[in-house]
LUMMI-101221 format. One line per 8 residues: number of its first residue (from 1); for each residue x, y, z of C-alpha. Coordinates in nm, 2 decimals. Example, Ala and Ser with C-alpha at 12.3 -4.5 7.8 and 13.67 -1.06 7.14 Angstrom:
1> 1.23 -0.45 0.78 | 1.37 -0.11 0.71
% end
This chain:
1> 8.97 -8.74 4.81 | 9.31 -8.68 4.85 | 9.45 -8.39 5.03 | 9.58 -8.27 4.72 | 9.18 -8.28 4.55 | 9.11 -8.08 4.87 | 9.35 -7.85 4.79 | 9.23 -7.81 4.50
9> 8.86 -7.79 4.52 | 8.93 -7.56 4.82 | 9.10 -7.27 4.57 | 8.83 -7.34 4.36 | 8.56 -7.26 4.57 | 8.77 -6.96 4.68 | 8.82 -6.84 4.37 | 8.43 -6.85 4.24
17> 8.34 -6.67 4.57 | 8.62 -6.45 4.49 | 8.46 -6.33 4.16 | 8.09 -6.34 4.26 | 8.25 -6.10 4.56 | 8.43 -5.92 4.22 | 8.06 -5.92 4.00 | 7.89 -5.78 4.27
25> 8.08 -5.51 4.34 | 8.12 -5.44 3.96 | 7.74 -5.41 3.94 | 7.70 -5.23 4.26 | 8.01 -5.01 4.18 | 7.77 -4.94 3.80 | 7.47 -4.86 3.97 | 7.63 -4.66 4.17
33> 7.76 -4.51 3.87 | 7.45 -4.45 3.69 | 7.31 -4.26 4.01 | 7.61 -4.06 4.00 | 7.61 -3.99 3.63 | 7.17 -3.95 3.65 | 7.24 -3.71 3.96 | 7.52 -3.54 3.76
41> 7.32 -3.49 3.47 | 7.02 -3.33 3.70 | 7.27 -3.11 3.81 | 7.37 -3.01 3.49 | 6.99 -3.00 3.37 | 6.93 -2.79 3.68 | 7.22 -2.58 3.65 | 7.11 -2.50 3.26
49> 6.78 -2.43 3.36 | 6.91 -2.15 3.60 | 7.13 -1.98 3.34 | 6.85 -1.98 3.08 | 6.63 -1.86 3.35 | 6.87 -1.61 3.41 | 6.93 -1.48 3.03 | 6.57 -1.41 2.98
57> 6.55 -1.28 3.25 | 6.79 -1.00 3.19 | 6.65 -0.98 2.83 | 6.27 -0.88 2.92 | 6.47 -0.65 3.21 | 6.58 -0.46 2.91 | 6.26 -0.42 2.73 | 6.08 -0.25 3.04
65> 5.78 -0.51 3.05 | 5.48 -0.46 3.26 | 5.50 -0.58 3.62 | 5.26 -0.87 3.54 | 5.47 -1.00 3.22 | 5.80 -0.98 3.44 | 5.58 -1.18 3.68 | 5.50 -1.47 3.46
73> 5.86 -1.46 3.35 | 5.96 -1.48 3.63 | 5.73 -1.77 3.82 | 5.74 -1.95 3.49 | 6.13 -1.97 3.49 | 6.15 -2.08 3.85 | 5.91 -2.34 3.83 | 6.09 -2.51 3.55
81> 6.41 -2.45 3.71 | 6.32 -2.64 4.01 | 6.01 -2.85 3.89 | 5.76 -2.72 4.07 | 5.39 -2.76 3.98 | 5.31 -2.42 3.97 | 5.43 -2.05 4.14 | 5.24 -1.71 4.20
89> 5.40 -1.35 4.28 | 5.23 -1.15 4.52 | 5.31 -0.78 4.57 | 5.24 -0.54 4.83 | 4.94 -0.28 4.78 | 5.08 0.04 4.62 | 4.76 0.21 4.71 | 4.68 0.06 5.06
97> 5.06 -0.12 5.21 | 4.83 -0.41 5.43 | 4.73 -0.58 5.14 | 4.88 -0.88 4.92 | 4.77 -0.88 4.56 | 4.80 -1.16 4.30 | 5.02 -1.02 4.04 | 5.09 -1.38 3.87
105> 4.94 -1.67 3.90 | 5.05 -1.96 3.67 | 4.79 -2.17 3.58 | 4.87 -2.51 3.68 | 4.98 -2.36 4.10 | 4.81 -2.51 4.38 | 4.62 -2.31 4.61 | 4.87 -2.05 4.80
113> 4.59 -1.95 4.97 | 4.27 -2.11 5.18 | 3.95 -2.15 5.00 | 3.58 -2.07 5.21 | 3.37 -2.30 5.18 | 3.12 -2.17 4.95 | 3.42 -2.14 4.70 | 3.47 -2.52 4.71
121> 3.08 -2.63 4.68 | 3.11 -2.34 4.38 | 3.38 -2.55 4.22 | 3.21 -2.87 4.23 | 3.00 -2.71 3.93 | 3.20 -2.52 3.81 | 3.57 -2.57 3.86 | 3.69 -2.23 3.72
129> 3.53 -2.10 4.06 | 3.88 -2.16 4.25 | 4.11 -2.00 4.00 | 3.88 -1.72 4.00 | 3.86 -1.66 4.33 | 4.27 -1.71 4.40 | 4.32 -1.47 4.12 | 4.09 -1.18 4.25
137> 4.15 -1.24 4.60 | 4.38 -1.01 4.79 | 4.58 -1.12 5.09 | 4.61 -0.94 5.45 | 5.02 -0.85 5.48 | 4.94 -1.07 5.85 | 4.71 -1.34 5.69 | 4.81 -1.70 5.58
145> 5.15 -1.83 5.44 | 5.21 -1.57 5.21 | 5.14 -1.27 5.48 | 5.36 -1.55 5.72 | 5.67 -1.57 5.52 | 5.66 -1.17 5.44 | 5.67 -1.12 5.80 | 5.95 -1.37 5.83
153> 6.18 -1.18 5.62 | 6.37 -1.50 5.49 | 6.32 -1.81 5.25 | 6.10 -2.07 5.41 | 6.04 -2.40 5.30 | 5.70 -2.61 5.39 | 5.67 -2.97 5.32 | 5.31 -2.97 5.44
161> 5.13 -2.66 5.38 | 4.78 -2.74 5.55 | 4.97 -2.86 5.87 | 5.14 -2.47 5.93 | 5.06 -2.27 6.21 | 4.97 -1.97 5.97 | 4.64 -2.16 5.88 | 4.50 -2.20 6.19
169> 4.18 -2.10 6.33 | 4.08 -1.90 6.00 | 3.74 -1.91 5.83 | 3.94 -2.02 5.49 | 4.17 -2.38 5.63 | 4.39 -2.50 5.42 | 4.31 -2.88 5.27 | 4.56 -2.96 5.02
177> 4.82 -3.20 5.00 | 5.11 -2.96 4.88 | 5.51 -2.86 4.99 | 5.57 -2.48 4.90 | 5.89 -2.25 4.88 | 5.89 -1.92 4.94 | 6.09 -1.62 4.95 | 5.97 -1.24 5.05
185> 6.09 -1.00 4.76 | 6.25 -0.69 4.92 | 6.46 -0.42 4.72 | 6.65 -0.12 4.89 | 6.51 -0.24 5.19 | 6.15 -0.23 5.10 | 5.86 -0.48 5.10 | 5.76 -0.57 4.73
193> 5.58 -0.85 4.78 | 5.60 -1.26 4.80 | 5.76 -1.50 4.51 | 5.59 -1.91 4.63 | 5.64 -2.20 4.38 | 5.46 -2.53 4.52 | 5.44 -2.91 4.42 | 5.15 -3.11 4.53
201> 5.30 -3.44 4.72 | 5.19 -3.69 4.43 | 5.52 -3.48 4.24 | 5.73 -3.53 4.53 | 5.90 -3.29 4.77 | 6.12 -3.04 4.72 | 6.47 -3.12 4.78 | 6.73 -2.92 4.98
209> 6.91 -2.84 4.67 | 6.59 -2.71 4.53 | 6.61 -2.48 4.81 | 6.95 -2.36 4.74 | 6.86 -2.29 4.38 | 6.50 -2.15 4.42 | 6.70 -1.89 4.71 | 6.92 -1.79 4.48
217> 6.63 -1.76 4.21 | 6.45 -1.54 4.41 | 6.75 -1.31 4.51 | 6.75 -1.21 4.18 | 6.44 -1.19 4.09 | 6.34 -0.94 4.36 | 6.69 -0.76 4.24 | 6.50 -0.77 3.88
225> 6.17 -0.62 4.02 | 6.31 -0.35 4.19 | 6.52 -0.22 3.87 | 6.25 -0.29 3.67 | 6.02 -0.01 3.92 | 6.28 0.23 3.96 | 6.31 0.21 3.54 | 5.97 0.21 3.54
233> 5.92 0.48 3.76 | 6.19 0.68 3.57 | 6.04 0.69 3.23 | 5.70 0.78 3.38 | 5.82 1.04 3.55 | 5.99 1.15 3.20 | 5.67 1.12 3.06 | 5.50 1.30 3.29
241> 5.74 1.61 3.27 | 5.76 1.61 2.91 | 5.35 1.66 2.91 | 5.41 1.94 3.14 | 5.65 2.07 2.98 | 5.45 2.10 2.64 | 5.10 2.21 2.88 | 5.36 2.45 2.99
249> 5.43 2.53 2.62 | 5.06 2.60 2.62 | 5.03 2.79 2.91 | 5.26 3.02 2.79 | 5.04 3.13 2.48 | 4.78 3.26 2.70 | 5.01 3.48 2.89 | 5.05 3.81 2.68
257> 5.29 3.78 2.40 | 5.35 4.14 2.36 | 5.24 4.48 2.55 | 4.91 4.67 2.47 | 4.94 4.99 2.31 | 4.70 5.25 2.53 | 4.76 5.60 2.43 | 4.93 5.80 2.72
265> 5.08 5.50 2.92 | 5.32 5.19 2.91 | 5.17 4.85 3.03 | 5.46 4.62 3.08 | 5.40 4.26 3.29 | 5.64 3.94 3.36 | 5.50 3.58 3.53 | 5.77 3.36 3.68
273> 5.63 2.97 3.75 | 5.75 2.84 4.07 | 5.69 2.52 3.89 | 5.63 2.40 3.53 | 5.25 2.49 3.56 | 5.18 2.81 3.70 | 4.86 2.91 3.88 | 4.89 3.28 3.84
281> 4.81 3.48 3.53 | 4.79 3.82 3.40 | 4.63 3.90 3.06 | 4.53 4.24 2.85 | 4.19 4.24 2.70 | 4.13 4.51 2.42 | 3.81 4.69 2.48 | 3.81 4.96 2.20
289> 3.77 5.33 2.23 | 4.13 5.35 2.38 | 4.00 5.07 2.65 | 4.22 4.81 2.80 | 4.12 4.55 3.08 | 4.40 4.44 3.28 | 4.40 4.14 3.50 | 4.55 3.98 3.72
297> 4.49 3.64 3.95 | 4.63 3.40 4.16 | 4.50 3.02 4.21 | 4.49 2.85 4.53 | 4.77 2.59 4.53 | 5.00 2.51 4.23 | 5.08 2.30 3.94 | 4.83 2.14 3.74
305> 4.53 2.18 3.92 | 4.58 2.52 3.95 | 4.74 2.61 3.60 | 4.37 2.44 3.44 | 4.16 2.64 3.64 | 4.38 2.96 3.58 | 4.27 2.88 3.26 | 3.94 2.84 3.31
313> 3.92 3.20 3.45 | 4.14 3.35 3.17 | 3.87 3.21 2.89 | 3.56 3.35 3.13 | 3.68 3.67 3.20 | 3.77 3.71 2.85 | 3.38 3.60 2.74 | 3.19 3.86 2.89
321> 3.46 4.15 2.94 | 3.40 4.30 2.56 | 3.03 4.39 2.69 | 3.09 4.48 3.04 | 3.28 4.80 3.13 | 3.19 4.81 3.50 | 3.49 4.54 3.63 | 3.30 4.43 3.90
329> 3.02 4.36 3.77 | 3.20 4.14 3.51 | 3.38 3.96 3.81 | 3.02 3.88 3.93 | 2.96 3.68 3.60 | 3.30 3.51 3.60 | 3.25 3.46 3.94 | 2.93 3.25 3.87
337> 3.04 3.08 3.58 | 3.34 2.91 3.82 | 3.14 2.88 4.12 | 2.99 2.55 4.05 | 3.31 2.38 3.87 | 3.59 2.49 4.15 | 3.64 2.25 4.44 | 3.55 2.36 4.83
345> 3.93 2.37 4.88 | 4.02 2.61 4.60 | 3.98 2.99 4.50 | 4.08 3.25 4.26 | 4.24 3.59 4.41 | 4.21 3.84 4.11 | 4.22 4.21 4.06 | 4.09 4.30 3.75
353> 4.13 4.71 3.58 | 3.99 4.88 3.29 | 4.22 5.13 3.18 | 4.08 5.45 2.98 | 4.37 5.64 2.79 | 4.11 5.88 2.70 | 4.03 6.00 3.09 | 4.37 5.83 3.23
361> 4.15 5.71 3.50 | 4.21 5.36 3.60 | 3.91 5.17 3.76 | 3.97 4.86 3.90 | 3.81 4.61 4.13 | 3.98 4.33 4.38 | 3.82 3.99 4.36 | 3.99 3.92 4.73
369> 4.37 4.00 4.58 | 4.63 4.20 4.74 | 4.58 4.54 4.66 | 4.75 4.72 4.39 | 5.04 5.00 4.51 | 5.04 5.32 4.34 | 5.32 5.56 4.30 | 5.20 5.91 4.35
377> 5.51 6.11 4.13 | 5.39 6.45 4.25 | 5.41 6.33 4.63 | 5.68 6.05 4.57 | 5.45 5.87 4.77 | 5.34 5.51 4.80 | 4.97 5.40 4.84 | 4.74 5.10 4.84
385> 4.44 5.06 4.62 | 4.23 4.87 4.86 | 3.87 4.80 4.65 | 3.65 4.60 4.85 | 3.60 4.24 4.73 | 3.55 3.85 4.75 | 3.74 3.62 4.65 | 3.60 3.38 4.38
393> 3.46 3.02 4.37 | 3.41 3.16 4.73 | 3.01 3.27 4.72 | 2.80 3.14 4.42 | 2.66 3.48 4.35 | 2.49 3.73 4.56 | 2.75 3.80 4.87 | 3.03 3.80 4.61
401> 2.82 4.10 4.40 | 2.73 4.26 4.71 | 3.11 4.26 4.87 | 3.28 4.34 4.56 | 3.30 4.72 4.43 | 3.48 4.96 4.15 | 3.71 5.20 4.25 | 3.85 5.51 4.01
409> 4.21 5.58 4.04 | 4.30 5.93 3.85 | 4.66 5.85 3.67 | 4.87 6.16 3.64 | 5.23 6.24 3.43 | 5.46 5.99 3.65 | 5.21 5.82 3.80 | 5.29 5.41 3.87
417> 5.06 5.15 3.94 | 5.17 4.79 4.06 | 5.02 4.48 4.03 | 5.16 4.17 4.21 | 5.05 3.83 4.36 | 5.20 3.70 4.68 | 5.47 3.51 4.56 | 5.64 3.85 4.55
425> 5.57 3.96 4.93 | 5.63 3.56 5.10 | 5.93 3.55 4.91 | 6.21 3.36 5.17 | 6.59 3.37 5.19 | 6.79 3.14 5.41 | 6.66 3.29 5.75 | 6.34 3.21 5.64
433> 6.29 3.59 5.66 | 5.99 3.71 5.35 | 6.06 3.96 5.13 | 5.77 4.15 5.28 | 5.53 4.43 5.19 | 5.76 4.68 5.33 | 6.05 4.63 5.12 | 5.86 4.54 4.82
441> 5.71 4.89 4.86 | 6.03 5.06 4.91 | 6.15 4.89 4.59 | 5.86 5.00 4.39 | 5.89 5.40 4.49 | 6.23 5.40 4.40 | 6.22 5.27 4.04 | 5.87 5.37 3.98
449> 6.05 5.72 3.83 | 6.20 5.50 3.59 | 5.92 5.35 3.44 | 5.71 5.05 3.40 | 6.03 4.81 3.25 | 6.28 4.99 3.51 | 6.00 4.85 3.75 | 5.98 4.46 3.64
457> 6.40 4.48 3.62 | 6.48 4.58 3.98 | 6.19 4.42 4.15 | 6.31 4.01 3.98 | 6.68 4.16 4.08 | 6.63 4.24 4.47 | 6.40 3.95 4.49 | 6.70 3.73 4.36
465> 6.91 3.93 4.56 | 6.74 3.84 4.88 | 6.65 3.49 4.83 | 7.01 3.38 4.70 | 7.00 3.01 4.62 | 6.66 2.98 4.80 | 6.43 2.78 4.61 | 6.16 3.00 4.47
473> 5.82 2.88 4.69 | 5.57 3.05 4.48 | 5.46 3.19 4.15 | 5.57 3.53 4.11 | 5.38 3.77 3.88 | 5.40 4.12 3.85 | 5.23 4.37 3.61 | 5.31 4.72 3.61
481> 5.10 5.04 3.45 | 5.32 5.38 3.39 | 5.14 5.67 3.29 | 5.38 5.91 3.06
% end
């Protein structure tokens, strides 16, 4: 071969390894291409997922679901956003704050949690036994992954769950083959609970971008949960005082809607709630024959409880006081009507009066109340009406009958008599100084003279004047009797 063949052959050769060198990088330069373009589009596919995620999530956000629907919407959303196999939320105990409970559990989830033994042989039968048991199962705060990663206070990411340390030496161990995420959920600095989604290893591992996205996921999902309570807890609390303020509606009827007419006197009364539902009351019961009862009690404690009971005692009294004119003996039947339906911790202070406008003698009778102030005009004198008595729901019968006693008080022209509970006397300003029995008194004698009305005026005034912006601690209610 000549040198110029040689040449040739030579350039030849250089040239075909020249463009296998050129096909090979082509076809390395398109596979590397197609990854690019396949991880692109799993990017995109991912990124999609997350924004369609988030949308419904603010949508169901906006129509106040239940805290297990905003659960599965939730775990359901983040396990197609990152492909996992399953998810579960777990929030913290609202009744007792050491305990996990399931909230969500999505259906296809691995076990979160370890399984006793006598769960698995169960499920051998029957295999709804472990879904069961994962779904009625509560979790110690301390106990397992769930309690592990709560007490981390940060997003945690296991490839193998039965190797972690959480599952050691427990009764339940952990035998799956599964890689979990999980993030605690805390809003305004508060423990809510535990967001997991998990793959088992025949679907692969989670990736670190996975991570990144489920981190993110979970940021605003606990920020979702949170808004969602304090929404939640809003329109309950709406609810709530709307239904108080219509039992307060009620309430309201029972009180007196006018003053009874009694020939020789003036009756006037006033009842001031502390809160919505008051537990004091005062009431007028027409007895005939120029006969009025006049009551007036006090309930242990306040709102609710107290405002029911009150009205317990307002329809009892009222039952047997048209055939009873002696008032202590028709305490002693109230009293044993209420005696087995009022809780240890509670009690009814009442002082109860039948007023005769034939005789203008009052006789009254103190179920354990404060007693009554009259205003002497003759004297200009103050004095306490102090009838013995028991308070009731105290005694079921006998020692309350025995204890409790009339007493006659003799109205004359000017005469005043004053009927209060203690929200009047334990009155506070901003020294935390009460209003007292003292200057309550002093009050009374000097508007007594100007009758029953002038009475109710200046005692609400100098008890506002004292307390200034003080919140008002205690029902005030005040009943006064002038006789003309």
């Amino acid at each position: 071969m000549t040198p110029l063949q040689h040449s040739i052959t030579g350039a030849l050769l250089l040239f075909v390894i020249a463009a296998v060198v050129l096909v090979v990088a082509l076809q390395n330069q398109r596979r590397h291409s197609r990854r690019l373009r396949v991880r692109f589009r799993d990017h995109d596919a991912k990124e999609h997922r997350m924004f369609t995620f988030l949308h419904d999530l603010g949508e169901s956000i906006e129509n106040e679901p239940s805290p297990a629907v905003l659960s599965r919407i939730i775990v359901d959303g983040i396990d197609k956003v990152v492909k996992a196999t399953g998810g579960a939320i777990y929030f913290v105990s609202e009744e007792n704050g050491g305990y996990l409970n399931p909230s969500y559990v999505s259906e296809d989830c691995p076990p979160l949690i370890g399984l006793p033994a006598d769960v698995r042989k169960k499920a051998e039968k029957d295999p709804r036994a472990i879904d069961s048991y994962i779904r009625l199962s509560r979790v110690g705060i301390g106990d397992g992954i769930l309690g592990y990663c709560l007490e981390a206070g940060e997003v945690i990411q296991v490839d193998d769950v039965k190797g972690h340390p959480s599952f050691r030496d427990i009764h339940a161990p952990y035998k799956e083959d599964v890689s979990v995420l999980m993030a605690p959920l805390r809003h305004a600095g508060k423990d809510m609970g535990v967001l997991a989604v998990a793959r088992r290893h025949q679907d692969g591992y989670f990736s670190d971008n996975d991570f990144a996205v489920f981190k993110s996921a979970a940021e605003q999902s606990a920020f979702a949960i949170g808004n969602a309570r304090i929404h939640r807890e809003a329109s309950e609390k709406r609810a709530m005082e709307s239904e108080l303020r219509t039992a307060r509606e009620v309430q309201q009827v029972l009180l007196p809607q006018k003053d009874p007419v009694v020939p020789g006197f003036r009756i006037s009364g006033t009842n001031l709630p502390a809160r919505i539902i008051s537990g004091d009351y005062y009431d007028y019961i027409d007895l005939g024959d120029a006969k009025c009862g006049i009551v007036i009690a006090d309930v242990s404690g306040k709102g609710v409880p107290a405002g029911l009971l009150m009205a317990m005692c307002r329809s009892s009294l009222r039952s047997v006081a048209a055939g009873e004119h002696s008032p202590s003996k028709a305490l002693g039947l109230v009293n044993r009507q209420l005696f087995p339906d009022i809780r240890e911790d509670m009690f009814i202070s009442m002082a109860y009066g039948i007023l005769d406008g034939m005789t203008g003698i009052l006789t009254l009778s103190r179920a354990g109340h404060d007693p009554a102030l009259c205003y002497r005009a003759a004297a200009g004198t103050v004095e306490s009406l102090r009838s013995p008595g028991l308070a009731l729901g105290v005694d079921s019968g006998q020692v309350f009958e025995r204890v409790t006693k009339d007493q006659e008080v003799p109205l004359h022209a000017g005469d005043c008599v004053l009927f209060y509970t203690d929200g009047v006397k334990e009155a506070v300003d901003a020294k935390e100084e009460e209003f007292g029995m003292e200057r309550m008194a002093e009050v009374f004698r000097s508007a007594a003279p100007h009758g029953a009305e002038a009475v109710l005026l200046r005692m609400q005034e100098e008890l506002k004047a004292f307390t200034g912006e003080c919140a008002q601690m205690d029902d005030i209610t005040l009943v006064v009797i002038e006789k003309r």
